[in-house]
N, C-alpha and C positions, 0 to 999 in steps of 0.2 A: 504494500500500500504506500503509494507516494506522496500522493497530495488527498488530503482529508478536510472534510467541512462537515462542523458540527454545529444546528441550527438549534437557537433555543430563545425566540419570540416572547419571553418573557420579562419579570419582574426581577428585579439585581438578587434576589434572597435566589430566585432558581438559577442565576447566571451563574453565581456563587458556589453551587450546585455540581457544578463541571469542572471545576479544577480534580475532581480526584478523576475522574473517566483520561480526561486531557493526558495527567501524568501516567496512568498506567496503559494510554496507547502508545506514550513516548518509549518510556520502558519496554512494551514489545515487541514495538518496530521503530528502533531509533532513528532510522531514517526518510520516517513520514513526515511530508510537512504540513502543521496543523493549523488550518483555518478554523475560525470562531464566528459564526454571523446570530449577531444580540441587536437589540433594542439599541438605541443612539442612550446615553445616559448608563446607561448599566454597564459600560466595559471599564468604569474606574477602577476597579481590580487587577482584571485580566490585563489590560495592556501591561503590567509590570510581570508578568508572569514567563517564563521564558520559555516557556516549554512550549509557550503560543506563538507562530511564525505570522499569524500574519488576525488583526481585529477586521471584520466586515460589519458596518455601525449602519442600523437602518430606520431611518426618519419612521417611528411608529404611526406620525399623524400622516407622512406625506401617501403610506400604505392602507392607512384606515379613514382618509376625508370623504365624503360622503356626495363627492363630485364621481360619480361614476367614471366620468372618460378621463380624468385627472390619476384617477386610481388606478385605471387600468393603463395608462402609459407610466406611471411608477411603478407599477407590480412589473411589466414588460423590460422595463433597465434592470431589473435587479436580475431575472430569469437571465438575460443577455450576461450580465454581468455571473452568475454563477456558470452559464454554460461556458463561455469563453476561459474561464479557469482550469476546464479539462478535469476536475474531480474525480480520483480513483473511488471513491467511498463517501457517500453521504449519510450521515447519522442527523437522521432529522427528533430531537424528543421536545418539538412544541407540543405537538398533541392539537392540531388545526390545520384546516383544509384549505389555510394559506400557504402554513410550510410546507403544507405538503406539494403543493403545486411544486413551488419554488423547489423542492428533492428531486417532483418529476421534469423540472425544464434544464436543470444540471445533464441530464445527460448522461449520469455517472452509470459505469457498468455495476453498482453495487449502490441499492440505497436500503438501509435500514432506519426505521423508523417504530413508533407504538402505532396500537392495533386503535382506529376508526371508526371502523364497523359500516362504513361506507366505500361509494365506487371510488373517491379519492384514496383510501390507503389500494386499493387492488390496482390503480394505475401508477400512485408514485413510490412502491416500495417492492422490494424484491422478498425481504423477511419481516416482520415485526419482533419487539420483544416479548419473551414467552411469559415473562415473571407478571404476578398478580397487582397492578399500585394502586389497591387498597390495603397490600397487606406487608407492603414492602416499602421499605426507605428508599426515601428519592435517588438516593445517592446507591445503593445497591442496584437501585432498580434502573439508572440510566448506566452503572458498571456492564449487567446483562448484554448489553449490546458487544461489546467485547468477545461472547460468546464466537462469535462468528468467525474466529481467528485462528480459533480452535488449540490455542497457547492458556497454559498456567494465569490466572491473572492475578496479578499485586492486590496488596491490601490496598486498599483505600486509603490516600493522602491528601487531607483539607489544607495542608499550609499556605498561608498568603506570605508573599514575600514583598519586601519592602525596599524599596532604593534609600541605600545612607543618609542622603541628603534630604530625601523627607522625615527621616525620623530626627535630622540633626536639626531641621525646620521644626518641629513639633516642640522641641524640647527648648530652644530657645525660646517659642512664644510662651510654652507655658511654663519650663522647668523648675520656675519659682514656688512652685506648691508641688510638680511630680515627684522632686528632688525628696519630699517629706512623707512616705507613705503611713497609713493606708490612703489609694486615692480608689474611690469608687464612684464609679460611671455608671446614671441612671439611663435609660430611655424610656420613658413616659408614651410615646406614640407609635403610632402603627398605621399602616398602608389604608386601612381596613378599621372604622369605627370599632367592631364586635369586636376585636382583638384585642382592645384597649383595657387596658387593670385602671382603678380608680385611681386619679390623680388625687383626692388627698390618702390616697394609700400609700402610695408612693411619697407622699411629703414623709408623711408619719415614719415610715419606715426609714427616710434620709437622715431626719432628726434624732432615729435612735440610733443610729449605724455612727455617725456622729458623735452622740454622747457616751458609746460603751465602749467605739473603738479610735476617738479623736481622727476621725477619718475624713481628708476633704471632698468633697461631694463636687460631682461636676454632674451637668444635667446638659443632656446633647439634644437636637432633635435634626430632622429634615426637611427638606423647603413646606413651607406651611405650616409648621408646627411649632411656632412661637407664641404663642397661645396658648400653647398645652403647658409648655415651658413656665410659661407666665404661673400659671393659673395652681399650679403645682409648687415655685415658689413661694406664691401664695398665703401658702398652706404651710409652710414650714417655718418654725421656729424660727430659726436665721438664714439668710438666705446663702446659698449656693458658692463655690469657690469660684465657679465660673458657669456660665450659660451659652451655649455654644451651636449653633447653627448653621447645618448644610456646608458643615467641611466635606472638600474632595474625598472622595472615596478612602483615594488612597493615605491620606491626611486624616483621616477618621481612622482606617488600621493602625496605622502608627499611633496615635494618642490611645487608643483602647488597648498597644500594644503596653502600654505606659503603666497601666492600672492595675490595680491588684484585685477587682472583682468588676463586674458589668451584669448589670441586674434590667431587663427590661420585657417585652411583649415579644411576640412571635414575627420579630421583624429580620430583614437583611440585616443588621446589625450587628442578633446575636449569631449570625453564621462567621462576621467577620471574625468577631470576638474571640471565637474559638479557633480562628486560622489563624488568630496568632497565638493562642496559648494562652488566652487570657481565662479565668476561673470565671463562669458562668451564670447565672439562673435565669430562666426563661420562662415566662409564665405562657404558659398555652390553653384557649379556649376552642374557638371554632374548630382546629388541628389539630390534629394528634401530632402527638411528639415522635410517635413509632414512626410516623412518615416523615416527617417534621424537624427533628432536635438537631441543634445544630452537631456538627463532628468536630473534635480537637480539642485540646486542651480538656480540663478537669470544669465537668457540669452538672449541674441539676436542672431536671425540666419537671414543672409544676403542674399539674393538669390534673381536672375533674373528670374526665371522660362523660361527660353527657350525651346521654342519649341522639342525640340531635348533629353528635359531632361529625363535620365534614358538610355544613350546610353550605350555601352559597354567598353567607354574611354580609349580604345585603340587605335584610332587616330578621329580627328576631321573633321567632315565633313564640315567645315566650316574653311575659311582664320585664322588664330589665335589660341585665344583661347578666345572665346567671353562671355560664359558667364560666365567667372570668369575676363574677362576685364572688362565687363559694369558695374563690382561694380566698386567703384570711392573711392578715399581715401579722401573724402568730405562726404562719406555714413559713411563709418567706421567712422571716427572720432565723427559724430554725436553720435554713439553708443557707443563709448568712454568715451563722456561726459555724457550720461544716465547712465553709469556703475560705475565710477571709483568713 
């Protein structure tokens, strides 16, 4: 296999997702060279990763604008653009009858992809993967495709790696408090309303972590989530060592690499977290963790398994938000003090 493209049309927490597949096709064919095509926004990661020869960054609005003939001469460049690349092997795991197209205009003598259940997977894949993902971790479950090689495959490797000079960037802005640990990193928000644990939960909890372990508190979010920020200092005692919003991707790894705990919702976050080794806790509602939890470094994922888990979290069918209420800031803490 020479040249490889792995499509995955999704959210950074799944882009995130593909560093371990990435490295164990590197490891079995060292001499593949691997193409990446993600959302435009989501390759803050990956472009520092080496084992990725080349990022394909794809305007989600310019493919999803609701101009028919606009959409269809940008669906048409990219088709062009993946066939001209000659692809030995397409691994498509969006799970949409976009990517799929875009695996069948490649061209490639070998496209694997997950199963449809429509005339799109029987025209743009050669296999599917066989594993079950409701019962399987994302990250196992996009390994599977590897199958086809019919090679030993590696464990599984979440590490994010970091260029020097962003972490030597990180520590100048903020070294003045990293320099003094414990430093704990909350994140209060999420993609996703229903995913969200209560912001004066999260106060309260900062307040204690603070006073049992003089710990400085740094509260992050992402573009629009300056409000959640707000509204959760709030709520606390004193306010925050810092308040920090919508660092670069890769500038977000580095300061979580900094921390000695990172406590937050079932966001991309907590996947970086643990690519770099940082100690954990993830509170999980709508998701299961089993599919879910991030990989690396030392974690705990919190979850009620309710009944309902795996909805659409686009509104709840239930008064509240219950199963990200039923976790208790008596649960977390406990896991707090197993971590820190």
């Amino acid at each position: 296999m020479k040249r490889v493209l792995i499509i995955k049309l999704r959210y950074i927490g799944d882009t995130l997702t593909l560093l371990p597949l990435v490295r164990a096709l590197k490891q079995m064919e060292p001499e593949a060279q691997v193409s990446v095509m993600v959302y435009q926004g989501t390759e803050g990661i990956l472009t520092h990763q080496k084992e990725i020869n080349e990022i394909i960054a794809v305007d989600r609005n310019e493919i999803k604008t609701k101009n028919i003939f606009q959409n269809a001469k940008n669906t048409l460049g990219i088709w062009r653009q993946v066939c001209r690349k000659r692809f030995d092997w397409v691994i498509d795991l969006t799970s949409s009858d976009r990517s799929a197209l875009i695996s069948w205009a490649s061209r490639a003598p070998i496209r694997t992809g997950v199963p449809l259940g429509n005339v799109f997977e029987k025209i743009a894949y050669h296999d599917v993967i066989d594993e079950n993902p409701k019962t399987t971790h994302i990250v196992d479950y996009q390994m599977a495709s590897l199958k086809r090689l019919k090679k030993p495959v590696p464990e599984p490797c979440s590490r994010i790696r970091i260029p020097e000079e962003t972490e030597n960037k990180i520590l100048q802005q903020w070294g003045f408090f990293l320099k003094f640990p414990p430093v704990v990193i909350i994140h209060p928000g999420a993609r996703r309303r229903l995913r969200c644990w209560r912001e004066d939960r999260f106060a309260k909890l900062a307040d204690r972590i603070r006073a049992d372990y003089s710990a400085k508190i740094i509260l992050i979010g992402g573009p629009g989530e300056e409000e959640i920020l707000r509204r959760v200092e709030a709520n606390m005692g004193n306010p925050p060592e810092a308040r920090i919003v919508s660092l670069p991707l890769i500038e977000l790894a580095a300061l979580l690499k900094q921390a000695q705990l990172f406590i937050g919702n079932d966001t991309a976050t907590g996947h970086i977290a643990a690519g770099v080794g940082t100690p954990h806790i993830i509170l999980f509602g709508p998701n299961s963790p089993k599919l879910w939890a991030p990989r690396g470094g030392k974690g705990i994922s919190l979850f009620k398994a309710p009944s309902c888990c795996g909805c659409k979290q686009i509104s709840c069918i239930h008064e509240g938000n219950p199963c990200m209420d039923w976790i208790g800031v008596e649960e977390v803490w406990k896991a707090v003090k197993d971590l820190i």
